[in-house]
C-alpha positions as CSV (number, residue, x, y, z in Angstrom):
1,X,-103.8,91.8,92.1
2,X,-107.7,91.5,92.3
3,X,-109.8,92.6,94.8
4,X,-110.8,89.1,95.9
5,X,-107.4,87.5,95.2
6,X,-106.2,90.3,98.3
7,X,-109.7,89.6,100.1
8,X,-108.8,85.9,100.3
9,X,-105.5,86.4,101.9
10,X,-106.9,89.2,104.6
11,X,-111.2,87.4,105.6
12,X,-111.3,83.9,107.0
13,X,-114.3,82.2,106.4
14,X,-117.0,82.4,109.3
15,X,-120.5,81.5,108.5
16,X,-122.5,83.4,111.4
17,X,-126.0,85.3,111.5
18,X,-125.6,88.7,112.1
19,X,-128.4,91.7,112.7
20,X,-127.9,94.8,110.6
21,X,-129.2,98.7,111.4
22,X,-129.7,100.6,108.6
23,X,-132.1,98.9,105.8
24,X,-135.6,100.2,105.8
25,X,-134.8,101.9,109.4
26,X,-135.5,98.6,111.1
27,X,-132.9,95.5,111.9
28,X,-132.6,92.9,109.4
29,X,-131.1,89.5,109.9
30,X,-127.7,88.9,107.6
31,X,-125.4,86.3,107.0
32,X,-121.6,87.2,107.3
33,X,-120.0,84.3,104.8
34,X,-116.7,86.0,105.3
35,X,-114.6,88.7,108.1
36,X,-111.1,89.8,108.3
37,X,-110.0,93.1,110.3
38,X,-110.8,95.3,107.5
39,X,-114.2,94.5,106.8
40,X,-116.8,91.1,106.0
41,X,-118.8,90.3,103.1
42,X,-122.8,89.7,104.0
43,X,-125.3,87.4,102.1
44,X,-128.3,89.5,102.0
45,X,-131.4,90.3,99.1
46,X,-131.3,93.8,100.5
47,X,-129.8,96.3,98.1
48,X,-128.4,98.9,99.9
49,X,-126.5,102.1,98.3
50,X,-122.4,102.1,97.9
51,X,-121.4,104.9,100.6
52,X,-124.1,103.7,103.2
53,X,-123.2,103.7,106.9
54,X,-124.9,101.0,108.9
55,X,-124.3,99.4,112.6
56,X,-123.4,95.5,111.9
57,X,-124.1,93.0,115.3
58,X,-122.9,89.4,115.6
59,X,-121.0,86.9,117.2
60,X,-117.2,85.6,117.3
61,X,-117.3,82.5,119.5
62,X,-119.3,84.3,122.5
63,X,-118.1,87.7,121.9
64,X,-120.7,90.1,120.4
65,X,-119.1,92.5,117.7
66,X,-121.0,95.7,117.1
67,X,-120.1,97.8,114.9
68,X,-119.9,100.6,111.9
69,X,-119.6,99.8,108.3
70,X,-119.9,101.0,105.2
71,X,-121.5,99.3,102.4
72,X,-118.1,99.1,99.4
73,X,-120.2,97.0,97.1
74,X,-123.5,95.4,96.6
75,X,-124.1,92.7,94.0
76,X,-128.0,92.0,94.7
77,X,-129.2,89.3,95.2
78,X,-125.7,87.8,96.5
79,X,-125.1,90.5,99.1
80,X,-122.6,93.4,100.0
81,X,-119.7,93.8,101.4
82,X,-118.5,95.9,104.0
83,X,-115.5,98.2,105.7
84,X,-115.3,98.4,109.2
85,X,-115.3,101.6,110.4
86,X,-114.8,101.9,113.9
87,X,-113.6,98.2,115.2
88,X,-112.2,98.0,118.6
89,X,-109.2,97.1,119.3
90,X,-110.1,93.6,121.5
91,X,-112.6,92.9,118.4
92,X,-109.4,93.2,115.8
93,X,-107.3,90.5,117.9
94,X,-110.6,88.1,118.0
95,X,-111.2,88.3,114.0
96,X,-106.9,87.9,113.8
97,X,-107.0,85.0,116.4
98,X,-110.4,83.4,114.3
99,X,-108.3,83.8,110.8
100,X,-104.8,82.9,112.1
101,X,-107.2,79.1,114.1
102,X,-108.8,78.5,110.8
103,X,-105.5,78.7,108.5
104,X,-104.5,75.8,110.6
């Protein structure tokens, strides 16, 4: 199976700005097109290395989601994509609860 077929059945789409830490050791704004529990995809112009750690912030409904990621692949200009590396428990449920509302 591909890696987006099994993407598609474990992100939900969620269009949301979100800040990144770690490119050019200032914050720089993002857009998440896609989350699921495992990681999100970003649209970004920012080419960052395969293996980078960076802190990810942004919003689920009016729950602010911090945390670490690392980049798994970047396809500049589109944007990388991302696996979670420390998500909280409570921020798991709210990404399930967001993909299980928007299968509906």
């Amino acid at each position: 199976m591909s890696h987006d077929r099994r993407q598609s059945r474990t992100r939900a789409t969620h269009l949301c700005e979100a800040q990144l830490d770690g490119v050019k050791n200032t914050w720089d704004t993002v857009r998440v097109s896609d989350i699921g529990p495992g990681g999100a995809s970003l649209d970004t112009r920012s080419t960052l290395p395969v293996g980078s750690t960076l802190r990810l912030a942004f919003r689920i409904r009016k729950t602010e989601v911090t945390v670490m990621a690392q980049v798994v692949y970047c396809t500049p200009p589109v944007g990388i994509g991302v696996r979670f590396l420390d998500l909280s428990p409570e921020d798991r449920a709210l990404i399930e609860v967001l993909k299980r509302d928007l299968a509906r």
